[in-house]
PDBQT receptor file of N, H, CA, C and O in Angstrom, charges set to zero:
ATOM      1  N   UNK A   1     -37.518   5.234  -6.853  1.00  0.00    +0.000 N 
ATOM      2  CA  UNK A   1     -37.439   5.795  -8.200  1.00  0.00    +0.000 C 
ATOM      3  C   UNK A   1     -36.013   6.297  -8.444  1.00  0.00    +0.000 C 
ATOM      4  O   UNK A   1     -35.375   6.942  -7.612  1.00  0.00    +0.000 OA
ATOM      5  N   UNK A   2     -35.482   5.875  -9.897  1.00  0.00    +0.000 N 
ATOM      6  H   UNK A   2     -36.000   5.351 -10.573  1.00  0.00    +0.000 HD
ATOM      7  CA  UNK A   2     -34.177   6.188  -9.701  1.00  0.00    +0.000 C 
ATOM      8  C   UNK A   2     -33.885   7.330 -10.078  1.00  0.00    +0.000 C 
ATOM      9  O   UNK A   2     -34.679   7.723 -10.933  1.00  0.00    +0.000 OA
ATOM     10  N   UNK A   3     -32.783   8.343  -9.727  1.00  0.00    +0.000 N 
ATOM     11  H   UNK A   3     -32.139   8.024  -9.032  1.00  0.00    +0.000 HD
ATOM     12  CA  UNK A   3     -32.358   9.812  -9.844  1.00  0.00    +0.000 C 
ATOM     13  C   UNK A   3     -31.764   9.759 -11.317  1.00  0.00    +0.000 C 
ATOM     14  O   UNK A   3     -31.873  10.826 -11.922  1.00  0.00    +0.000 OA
ATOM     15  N   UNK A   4     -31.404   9.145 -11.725  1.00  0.00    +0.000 N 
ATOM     16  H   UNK A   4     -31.315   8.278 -11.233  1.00  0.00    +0.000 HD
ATOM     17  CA  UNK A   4     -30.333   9.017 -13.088  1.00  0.00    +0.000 C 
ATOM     18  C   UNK A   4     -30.978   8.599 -14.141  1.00  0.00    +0.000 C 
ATOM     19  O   UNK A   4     -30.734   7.404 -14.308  1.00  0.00    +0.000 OA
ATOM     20  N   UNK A   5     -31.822   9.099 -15.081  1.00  0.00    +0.000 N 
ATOM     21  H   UNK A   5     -32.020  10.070 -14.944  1.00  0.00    +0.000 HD
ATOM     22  CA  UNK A   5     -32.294   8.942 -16.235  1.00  0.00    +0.000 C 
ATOM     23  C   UNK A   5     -31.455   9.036 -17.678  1.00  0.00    +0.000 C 
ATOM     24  O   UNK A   5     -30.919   9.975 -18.268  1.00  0.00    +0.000 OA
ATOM     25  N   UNK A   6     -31.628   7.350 -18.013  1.00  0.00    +0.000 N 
ATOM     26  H   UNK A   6     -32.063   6.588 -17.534  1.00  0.00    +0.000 HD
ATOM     27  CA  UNK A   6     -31.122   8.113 -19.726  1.00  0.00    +0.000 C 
ATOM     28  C   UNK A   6     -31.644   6.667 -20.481  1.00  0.00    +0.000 C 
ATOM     29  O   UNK A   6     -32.234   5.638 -20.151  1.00  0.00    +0.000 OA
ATOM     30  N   UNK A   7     -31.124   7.183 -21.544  1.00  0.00    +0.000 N 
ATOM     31  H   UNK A   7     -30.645   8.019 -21.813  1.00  0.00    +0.000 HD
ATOM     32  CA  UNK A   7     -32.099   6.375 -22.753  1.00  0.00    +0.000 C 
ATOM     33  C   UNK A   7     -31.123   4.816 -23.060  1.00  0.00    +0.000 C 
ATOM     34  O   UNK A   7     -30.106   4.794 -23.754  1.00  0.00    +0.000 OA
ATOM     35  N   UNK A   8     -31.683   3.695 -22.415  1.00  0.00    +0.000 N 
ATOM     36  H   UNK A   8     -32.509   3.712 -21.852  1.00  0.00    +0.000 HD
ATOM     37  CA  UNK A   8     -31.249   2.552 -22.906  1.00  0.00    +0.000 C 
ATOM     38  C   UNK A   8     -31.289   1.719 -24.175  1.00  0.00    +0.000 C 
ATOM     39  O   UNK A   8     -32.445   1.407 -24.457  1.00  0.00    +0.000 OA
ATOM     40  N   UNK A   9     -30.584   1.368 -24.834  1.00  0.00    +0.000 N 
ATOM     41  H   UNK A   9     -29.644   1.622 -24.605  1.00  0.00    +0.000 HD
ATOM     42  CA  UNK A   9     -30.832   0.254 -26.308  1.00  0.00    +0.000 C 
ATOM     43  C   UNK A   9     -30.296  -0.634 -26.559  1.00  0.00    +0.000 C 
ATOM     44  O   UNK A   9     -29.066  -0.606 -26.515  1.00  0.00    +0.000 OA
ATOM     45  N   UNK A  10     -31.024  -1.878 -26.954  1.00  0.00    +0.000 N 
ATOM     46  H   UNK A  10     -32.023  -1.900 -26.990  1.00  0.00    +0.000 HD
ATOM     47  CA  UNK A  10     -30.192  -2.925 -26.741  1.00  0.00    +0.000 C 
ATOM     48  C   UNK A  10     -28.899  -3.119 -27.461  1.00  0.00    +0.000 C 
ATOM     49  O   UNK A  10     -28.676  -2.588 -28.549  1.00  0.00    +0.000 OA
ATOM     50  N   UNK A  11     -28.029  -3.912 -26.818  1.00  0.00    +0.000 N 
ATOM     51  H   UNK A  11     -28.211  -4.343 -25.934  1.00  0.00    +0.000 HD
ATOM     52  CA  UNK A  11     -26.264  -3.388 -27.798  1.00  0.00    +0.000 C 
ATOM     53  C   UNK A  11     -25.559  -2.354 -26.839  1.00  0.00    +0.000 C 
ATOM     54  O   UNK A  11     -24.333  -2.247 -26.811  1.00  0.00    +0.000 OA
ATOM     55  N   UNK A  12     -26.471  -1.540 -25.995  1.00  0.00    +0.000 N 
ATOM     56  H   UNK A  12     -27.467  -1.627 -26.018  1.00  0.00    +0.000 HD
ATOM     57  CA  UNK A  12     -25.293  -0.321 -25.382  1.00  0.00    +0.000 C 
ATOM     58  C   UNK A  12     -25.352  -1.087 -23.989  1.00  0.00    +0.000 C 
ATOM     59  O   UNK A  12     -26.091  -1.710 -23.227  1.00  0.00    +0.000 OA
ATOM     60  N   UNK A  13     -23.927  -0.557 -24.205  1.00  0.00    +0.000 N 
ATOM     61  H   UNK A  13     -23.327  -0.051 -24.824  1.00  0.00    +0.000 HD
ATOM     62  CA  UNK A  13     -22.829  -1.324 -23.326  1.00  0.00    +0.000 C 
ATOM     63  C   UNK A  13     -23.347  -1.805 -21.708  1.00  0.00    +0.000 C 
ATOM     64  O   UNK A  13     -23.078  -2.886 -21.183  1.00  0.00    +0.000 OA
ATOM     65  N   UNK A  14     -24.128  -0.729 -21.121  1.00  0.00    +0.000 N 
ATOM     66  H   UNK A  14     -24.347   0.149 -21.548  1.00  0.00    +0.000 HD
ATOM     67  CA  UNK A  14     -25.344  -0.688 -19.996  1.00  0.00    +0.000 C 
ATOM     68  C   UNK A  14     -26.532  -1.162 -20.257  1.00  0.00    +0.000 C 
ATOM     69  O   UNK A  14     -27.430  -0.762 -19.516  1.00  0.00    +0.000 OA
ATOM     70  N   UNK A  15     -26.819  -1.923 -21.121  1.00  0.00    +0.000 N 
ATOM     71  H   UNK A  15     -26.090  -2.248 -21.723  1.00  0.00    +0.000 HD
ATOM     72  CA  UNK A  15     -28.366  -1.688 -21.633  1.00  0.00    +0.000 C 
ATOM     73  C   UNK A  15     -28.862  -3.088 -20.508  1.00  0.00    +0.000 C 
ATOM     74  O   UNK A  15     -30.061  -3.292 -20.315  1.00  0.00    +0.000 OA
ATOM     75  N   UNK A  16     -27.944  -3.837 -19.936  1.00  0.00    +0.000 N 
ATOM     76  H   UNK A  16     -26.970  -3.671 -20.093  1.00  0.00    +0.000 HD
ATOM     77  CA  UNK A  16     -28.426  -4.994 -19.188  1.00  0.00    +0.000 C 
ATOM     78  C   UNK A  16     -27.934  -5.371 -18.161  1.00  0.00    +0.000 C 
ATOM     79  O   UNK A  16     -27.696  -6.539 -17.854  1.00  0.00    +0.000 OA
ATOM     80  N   UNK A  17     -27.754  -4.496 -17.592  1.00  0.00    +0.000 N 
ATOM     81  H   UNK A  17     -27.947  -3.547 -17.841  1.00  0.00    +0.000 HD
ATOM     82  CA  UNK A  17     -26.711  -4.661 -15.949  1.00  0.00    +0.000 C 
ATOM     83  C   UNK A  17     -27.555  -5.089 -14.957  1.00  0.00    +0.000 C 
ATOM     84  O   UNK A  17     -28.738  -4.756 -14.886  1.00  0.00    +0.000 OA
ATOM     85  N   UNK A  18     -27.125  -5.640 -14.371  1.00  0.00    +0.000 N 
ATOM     86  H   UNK A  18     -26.164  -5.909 -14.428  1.00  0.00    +0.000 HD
ATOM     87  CA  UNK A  18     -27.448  -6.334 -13.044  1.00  0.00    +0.000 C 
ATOM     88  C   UNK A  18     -28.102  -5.284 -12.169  1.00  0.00    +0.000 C 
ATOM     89  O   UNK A  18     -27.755  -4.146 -12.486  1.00  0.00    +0.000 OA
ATOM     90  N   UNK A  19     -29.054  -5.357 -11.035  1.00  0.00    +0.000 N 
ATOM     91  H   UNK A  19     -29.336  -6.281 -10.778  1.00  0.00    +0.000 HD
ATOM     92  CA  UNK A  19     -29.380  -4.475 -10.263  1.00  0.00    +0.000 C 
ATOM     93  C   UNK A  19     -27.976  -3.871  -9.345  1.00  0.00    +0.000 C 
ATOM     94  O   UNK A  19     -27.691  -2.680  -9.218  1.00  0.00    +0.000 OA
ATOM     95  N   UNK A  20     -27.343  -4.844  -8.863  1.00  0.00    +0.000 N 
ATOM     96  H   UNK A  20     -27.575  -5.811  -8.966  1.00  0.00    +0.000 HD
ATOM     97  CA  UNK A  20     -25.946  -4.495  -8.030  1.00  0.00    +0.000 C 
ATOM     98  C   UNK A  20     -24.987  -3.475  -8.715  1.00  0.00    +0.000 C 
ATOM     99  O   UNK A  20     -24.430  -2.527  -8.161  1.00  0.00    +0.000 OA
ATOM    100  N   UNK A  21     -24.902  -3.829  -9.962  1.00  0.00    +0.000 N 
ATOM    101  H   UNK A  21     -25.354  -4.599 -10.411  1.00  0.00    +0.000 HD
ATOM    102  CA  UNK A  21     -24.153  -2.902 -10.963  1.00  0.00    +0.000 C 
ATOM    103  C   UNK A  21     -24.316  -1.560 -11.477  1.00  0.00    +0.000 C 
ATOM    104  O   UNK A  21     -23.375  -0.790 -11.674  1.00  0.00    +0.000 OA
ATOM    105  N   UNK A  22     -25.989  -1.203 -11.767  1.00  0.00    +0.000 N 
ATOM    106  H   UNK A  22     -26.753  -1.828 -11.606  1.00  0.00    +0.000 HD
ATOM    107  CA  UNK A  22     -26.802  -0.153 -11.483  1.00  0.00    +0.000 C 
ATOM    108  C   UNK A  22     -26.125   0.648 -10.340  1.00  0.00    +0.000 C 
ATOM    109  O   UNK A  22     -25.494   1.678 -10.577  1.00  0.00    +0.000 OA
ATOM    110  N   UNK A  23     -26.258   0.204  -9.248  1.00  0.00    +0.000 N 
ATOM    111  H   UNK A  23     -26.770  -0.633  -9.055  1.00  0.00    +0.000 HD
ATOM    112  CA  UNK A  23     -26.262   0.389  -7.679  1.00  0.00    +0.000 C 
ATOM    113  C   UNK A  23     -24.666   0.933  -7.753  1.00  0.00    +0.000 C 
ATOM    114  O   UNK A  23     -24.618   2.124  -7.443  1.00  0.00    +0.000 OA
ATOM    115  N   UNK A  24     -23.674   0.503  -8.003  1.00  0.00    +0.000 N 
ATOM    116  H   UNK A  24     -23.713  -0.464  -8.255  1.00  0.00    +0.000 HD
ATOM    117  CA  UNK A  24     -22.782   0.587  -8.273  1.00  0.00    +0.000 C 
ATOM    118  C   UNK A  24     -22.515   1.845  -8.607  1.00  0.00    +0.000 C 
ATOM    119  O   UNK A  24     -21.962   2.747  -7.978  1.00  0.00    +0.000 OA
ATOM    120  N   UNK A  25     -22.962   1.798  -9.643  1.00  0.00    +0.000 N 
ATOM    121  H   UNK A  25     -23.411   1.065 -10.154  1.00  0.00    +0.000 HD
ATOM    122  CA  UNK A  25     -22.621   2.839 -11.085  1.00  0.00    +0.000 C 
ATOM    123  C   UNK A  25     -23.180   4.469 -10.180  1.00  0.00    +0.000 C 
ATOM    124  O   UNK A  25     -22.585   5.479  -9.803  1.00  0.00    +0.000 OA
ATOM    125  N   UNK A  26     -24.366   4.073 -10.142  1.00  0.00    +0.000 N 
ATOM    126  H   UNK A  26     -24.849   3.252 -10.448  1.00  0.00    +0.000 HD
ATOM    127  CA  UNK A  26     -25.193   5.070  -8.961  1.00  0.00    +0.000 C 
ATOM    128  C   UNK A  26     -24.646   6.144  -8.163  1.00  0.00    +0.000 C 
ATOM    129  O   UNK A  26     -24.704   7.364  -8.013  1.00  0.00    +0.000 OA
ATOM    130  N   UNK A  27     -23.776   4.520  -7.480  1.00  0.00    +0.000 N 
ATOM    131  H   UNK A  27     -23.729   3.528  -7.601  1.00  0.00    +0.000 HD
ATOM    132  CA  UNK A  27     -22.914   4.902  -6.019  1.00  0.00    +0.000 C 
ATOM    133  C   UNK A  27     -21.653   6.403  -6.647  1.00  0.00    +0.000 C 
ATOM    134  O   UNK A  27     -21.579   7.488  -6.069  1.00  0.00    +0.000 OA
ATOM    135  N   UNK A  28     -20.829   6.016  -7.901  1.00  0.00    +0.000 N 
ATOM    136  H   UNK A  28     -20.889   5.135  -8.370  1.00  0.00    +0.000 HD
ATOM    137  CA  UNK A  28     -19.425   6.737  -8.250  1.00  0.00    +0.000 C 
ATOM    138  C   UNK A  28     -20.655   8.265  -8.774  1.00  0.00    +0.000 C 
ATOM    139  O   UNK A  28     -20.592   9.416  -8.342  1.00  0.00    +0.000 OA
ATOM    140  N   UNK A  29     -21.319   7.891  -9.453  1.00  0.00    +0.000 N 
ATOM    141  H   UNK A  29     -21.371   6.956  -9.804  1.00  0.00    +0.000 HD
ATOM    142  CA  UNK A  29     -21.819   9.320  -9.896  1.00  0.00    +0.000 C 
ATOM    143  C   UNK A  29     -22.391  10.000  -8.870  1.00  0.00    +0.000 C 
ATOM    144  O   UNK A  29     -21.834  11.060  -8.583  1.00  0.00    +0.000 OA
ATOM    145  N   UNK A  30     -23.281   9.713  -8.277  1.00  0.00    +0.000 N 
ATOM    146  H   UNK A  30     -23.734   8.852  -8.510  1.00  0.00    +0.000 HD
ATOM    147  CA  UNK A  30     -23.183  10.340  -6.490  1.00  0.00    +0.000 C 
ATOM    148  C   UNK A  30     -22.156  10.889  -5.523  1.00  0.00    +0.000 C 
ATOM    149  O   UNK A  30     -22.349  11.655  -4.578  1.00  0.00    +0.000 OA
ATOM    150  N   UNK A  31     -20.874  10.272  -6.002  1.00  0.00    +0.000 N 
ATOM    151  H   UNK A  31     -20.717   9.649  -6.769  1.00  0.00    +0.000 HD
ATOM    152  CA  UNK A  31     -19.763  10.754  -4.989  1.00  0.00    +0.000 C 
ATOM    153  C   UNK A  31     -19.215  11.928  -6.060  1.00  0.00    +0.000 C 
ATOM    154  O   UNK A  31     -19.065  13.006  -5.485  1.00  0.00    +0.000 OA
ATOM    155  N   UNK A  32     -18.842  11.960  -7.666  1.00  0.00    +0.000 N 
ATOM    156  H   UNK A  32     -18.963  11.084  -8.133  1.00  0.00    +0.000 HD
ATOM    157  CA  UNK A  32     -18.392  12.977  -8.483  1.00  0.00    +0.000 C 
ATOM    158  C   UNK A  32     -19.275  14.022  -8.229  1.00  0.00    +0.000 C 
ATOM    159  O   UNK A  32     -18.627  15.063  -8.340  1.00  0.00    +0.000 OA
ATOM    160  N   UNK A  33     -20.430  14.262  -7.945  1.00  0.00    +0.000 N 
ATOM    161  H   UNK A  33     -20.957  13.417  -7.855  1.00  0.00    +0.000 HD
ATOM    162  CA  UNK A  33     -21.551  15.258  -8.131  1.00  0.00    +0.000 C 
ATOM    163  C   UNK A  33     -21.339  15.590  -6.659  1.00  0.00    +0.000 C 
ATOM    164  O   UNK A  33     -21.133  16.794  -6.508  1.00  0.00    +0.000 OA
ATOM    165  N   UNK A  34     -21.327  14.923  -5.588  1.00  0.00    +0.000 N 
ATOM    166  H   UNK A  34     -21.494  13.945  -5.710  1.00  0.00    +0.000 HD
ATOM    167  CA  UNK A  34     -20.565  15.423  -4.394  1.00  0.00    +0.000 C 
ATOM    168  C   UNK A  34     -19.791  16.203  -4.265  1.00  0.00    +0.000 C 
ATOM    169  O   UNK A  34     -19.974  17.369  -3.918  1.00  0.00    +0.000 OA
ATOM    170  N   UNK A  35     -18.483  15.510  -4.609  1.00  0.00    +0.000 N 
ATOM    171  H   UNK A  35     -18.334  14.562  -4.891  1.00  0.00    +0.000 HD
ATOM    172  CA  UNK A  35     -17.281  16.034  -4.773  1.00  0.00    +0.000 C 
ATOM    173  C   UNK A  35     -17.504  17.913  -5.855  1.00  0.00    +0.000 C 
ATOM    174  O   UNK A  35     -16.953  19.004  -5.714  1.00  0.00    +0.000 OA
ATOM    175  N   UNK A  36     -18.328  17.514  -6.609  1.00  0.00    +0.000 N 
ATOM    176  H   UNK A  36     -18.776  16.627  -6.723  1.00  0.00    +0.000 HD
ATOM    177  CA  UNK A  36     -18.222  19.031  -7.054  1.00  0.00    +0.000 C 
ATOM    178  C   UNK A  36     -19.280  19.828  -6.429  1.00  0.00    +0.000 C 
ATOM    179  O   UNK A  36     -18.913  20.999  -6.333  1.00  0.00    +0.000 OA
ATOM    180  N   UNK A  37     -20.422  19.634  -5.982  1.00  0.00    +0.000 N 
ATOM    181  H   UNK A  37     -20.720  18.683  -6.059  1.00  0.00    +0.000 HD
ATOM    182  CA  UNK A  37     -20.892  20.812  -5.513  1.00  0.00    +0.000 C 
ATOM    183  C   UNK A  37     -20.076  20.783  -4.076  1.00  0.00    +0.000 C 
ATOM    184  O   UNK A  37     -20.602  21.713  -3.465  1.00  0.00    +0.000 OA
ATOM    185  N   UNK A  38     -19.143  20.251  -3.274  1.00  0.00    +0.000 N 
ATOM    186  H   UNK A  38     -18.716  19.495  -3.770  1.00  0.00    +0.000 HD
ATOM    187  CA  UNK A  38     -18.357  20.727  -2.432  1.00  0.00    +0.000 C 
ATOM    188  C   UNK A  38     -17.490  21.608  -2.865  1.00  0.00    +0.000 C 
ATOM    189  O   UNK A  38     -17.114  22.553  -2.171  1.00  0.00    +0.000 OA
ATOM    190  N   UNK A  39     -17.160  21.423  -3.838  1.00  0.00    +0.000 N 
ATOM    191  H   UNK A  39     -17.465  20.655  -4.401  1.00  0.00    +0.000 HD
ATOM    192  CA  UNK A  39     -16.510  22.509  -4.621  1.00  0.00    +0.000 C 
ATOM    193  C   UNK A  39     -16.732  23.545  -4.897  1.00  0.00    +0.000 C 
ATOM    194  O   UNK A  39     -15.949  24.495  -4.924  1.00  0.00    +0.000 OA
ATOM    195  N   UNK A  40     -17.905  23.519  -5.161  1.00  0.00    +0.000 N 
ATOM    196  H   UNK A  40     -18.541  22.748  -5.139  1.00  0.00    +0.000 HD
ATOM    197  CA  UNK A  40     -18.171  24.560  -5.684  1.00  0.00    +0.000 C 
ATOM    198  C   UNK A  40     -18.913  25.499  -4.912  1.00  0.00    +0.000 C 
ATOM    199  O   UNK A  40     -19.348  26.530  -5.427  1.00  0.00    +0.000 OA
ATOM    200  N   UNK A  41     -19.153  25.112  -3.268  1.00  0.00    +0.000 N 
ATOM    201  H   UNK A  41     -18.800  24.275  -2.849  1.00  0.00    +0.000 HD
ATOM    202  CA  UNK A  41     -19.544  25.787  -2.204  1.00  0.00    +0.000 C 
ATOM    203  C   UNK A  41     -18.240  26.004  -1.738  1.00  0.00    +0.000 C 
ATOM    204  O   UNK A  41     -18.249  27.008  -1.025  1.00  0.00    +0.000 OA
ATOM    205  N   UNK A  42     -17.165  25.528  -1.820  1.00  0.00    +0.000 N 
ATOM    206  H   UNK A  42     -17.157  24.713  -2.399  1.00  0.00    +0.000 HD
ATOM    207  CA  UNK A  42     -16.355  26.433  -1.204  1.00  0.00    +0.000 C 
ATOM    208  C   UNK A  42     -15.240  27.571  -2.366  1.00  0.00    +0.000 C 
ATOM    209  O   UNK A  42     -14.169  28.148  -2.176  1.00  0.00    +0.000 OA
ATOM    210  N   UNK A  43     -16.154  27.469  -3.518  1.00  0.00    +0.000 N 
ATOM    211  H   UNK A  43     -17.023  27.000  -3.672  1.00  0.00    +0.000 HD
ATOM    212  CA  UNK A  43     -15.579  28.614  -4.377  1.00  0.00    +0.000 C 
ATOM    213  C   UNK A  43     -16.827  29.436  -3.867  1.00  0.00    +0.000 C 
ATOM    214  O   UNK A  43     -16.353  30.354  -3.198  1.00  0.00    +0.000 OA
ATOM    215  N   UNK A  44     -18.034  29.517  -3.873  1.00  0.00    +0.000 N 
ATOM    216  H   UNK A  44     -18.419  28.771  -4.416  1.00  0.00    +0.000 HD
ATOM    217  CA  UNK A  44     -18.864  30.184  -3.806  1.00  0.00    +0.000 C 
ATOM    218  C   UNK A  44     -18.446  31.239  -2.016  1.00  0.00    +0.000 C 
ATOM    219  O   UNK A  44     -18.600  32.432  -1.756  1.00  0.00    +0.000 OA
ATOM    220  N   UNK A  45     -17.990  30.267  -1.303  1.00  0.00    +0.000 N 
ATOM    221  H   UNK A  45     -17.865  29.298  -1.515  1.00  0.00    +0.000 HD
ATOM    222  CA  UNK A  45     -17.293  30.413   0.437  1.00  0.00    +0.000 C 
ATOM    223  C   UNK A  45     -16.057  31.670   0.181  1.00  0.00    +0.000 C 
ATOM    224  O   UNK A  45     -15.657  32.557   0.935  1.00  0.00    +0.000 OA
ATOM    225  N   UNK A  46     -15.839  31.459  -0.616  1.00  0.00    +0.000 N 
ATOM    226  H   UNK A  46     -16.163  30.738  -1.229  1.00  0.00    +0.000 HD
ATOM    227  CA  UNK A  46     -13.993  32.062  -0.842  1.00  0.00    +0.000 C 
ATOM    228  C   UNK A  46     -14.646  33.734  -1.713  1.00  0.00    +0.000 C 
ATOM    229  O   UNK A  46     -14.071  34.780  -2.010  1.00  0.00    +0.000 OA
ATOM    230  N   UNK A  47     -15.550  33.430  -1.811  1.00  0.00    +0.000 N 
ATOM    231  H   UNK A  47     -16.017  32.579  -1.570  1.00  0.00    +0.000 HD
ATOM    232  CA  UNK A  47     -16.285  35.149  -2.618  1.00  0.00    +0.000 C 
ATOM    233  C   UNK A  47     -15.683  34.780  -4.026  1.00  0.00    +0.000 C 
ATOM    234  O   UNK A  47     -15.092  35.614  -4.713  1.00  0.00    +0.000 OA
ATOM    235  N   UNK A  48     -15.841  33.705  -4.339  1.00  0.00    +0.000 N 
ATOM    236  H   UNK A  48     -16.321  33.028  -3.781  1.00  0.00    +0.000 HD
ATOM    237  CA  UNK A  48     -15.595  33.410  -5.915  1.00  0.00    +0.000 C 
ATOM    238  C   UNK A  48     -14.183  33.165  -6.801  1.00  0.00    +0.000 C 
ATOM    239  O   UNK A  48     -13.854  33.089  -7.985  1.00  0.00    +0.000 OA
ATOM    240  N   UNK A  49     -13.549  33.089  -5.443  1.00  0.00    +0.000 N 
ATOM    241  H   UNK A  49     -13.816  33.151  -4.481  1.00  0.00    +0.000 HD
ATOM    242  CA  UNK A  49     -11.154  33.105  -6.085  1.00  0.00    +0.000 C 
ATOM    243  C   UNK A  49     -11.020  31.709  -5.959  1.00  0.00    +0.000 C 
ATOM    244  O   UNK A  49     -11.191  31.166  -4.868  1.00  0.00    +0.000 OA
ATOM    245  N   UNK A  50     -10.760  31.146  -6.867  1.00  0.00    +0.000 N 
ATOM    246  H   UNK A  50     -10.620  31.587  -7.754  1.00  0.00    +0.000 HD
ATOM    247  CA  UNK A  50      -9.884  29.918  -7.015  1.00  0.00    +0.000 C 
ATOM    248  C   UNK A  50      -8.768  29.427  -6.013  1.00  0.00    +0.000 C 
ATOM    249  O   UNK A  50      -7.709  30.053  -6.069  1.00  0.00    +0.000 OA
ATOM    250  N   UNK A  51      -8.826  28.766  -5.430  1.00  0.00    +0.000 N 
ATOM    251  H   UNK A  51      -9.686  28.258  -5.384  1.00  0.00    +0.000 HD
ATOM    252  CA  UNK A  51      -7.873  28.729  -4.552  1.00  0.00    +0.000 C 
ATOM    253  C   UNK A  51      -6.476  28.385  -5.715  1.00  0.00    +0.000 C 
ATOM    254  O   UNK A  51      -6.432  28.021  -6.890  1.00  0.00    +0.000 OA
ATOM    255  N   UNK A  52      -5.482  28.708  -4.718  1.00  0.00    +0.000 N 
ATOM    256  H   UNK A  52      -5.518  29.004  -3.764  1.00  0.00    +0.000 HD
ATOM    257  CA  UNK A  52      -4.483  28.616  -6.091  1.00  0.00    +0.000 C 
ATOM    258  C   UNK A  52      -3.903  26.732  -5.889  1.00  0.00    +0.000 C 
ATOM    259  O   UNK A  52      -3.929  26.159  -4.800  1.00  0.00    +0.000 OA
ATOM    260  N   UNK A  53      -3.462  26.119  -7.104  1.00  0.00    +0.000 N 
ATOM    261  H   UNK A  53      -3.440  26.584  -7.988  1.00  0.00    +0.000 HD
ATOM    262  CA  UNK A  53      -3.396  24.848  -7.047  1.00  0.00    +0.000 C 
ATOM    263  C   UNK A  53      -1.631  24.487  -6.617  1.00  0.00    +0.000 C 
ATOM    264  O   UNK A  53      -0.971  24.537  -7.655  1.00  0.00    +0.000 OA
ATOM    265  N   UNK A  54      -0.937  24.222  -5.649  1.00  0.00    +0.000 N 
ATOM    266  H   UNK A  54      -1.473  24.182  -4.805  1.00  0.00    +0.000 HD
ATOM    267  CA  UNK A  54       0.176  24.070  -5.171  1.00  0.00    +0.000 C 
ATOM    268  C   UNK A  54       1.126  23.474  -5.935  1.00  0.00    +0.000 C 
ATOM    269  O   UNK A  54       2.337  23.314  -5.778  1.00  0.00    +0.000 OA
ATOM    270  N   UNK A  55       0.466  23.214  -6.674  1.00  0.00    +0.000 N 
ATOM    271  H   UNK A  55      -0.517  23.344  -6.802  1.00  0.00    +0.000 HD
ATOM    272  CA  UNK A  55       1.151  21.564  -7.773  1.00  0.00    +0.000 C 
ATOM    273  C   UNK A  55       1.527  22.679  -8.644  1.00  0.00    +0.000 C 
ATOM    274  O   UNK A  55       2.601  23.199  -8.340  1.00  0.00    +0.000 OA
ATOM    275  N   UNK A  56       0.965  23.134  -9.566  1.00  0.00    +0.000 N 
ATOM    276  H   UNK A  56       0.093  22.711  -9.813  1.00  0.00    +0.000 HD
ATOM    277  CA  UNK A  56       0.776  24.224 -10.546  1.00  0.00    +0.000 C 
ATOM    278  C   UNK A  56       1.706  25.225 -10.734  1.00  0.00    +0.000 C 
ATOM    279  O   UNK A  56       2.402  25.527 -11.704  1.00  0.00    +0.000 OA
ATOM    280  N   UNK A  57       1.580  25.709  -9.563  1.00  0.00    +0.000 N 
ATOM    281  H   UNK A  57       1.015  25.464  -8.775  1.00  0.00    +0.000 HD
ATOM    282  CA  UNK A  57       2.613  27.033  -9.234  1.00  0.00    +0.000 C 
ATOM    283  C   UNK A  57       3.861  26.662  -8.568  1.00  0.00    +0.000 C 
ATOM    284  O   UNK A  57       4.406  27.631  -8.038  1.00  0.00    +0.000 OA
ATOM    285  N   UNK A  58       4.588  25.346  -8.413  1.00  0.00    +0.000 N 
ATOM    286  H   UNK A  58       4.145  24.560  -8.843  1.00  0.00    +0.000 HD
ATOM    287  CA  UNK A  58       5.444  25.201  -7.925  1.00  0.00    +0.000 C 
ATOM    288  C   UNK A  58       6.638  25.748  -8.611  1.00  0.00    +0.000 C 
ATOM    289  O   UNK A  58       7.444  26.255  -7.831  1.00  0.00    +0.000 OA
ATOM    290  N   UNK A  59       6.970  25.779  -9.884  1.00  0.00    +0.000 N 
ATOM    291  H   UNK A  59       6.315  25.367 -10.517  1.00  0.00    +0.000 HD
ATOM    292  CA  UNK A  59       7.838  27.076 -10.090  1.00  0.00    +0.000 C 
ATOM    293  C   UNK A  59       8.597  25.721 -11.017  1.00  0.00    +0.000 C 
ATOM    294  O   UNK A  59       9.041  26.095 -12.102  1.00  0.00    +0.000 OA
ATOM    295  N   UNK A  60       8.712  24.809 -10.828  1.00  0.00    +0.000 N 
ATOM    296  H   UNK A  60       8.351  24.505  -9.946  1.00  0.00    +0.000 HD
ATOM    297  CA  UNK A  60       9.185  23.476 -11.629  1.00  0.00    +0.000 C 
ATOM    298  C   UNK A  60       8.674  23.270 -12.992  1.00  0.00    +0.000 C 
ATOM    299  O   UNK A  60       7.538  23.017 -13.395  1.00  0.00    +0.000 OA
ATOM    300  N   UNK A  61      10.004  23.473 -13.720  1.00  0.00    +0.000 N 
ATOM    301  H   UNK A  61      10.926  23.679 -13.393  1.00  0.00    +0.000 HD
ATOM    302  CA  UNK A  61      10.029  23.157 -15.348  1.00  0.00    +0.000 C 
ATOM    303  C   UNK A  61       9.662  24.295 -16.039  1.00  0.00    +0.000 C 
ATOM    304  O   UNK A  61       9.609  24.432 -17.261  1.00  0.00    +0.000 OA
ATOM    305  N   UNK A  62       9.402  25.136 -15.142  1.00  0.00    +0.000 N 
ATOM    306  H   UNK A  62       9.445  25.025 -14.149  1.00  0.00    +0.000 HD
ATOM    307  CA  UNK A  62       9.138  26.326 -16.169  1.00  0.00    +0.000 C 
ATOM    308  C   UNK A  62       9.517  27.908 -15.622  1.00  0.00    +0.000 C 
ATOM    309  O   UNK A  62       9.338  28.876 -16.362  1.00  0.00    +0.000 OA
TER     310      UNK A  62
């Protein structure tokens, strides 16, 4: 049964994908939703501080 529910119609752009393509599609939204609740366990880890972003604060151009 698949985890990802939404409303198909014919004309939208997904409305007829291949099973592999599904599978696919599946696969990237599984790794983004990953990628953030890792995230967001290690903001939750850190007692809630942002780690600061290195790029950001480099002091360049501004």
């Amino acid at each position: 049964e698949p985890v990802y529910v939404c409303r198909r119609w014919e004309g939208n752009t997904d409305a007829d994908l291949s099973i592999d393509r599904i599978n696919v599609n599946n696969q990237y939204k599984d790794q983004l939703r990953t990628f953030e609740l890792r995230a967001r366990q290690r903001l939750l880890a850190s007692g809630g501080k942002r780690p600061k972003n290195k790029r950001a604060n480099s002091g360049r151009g501004r």
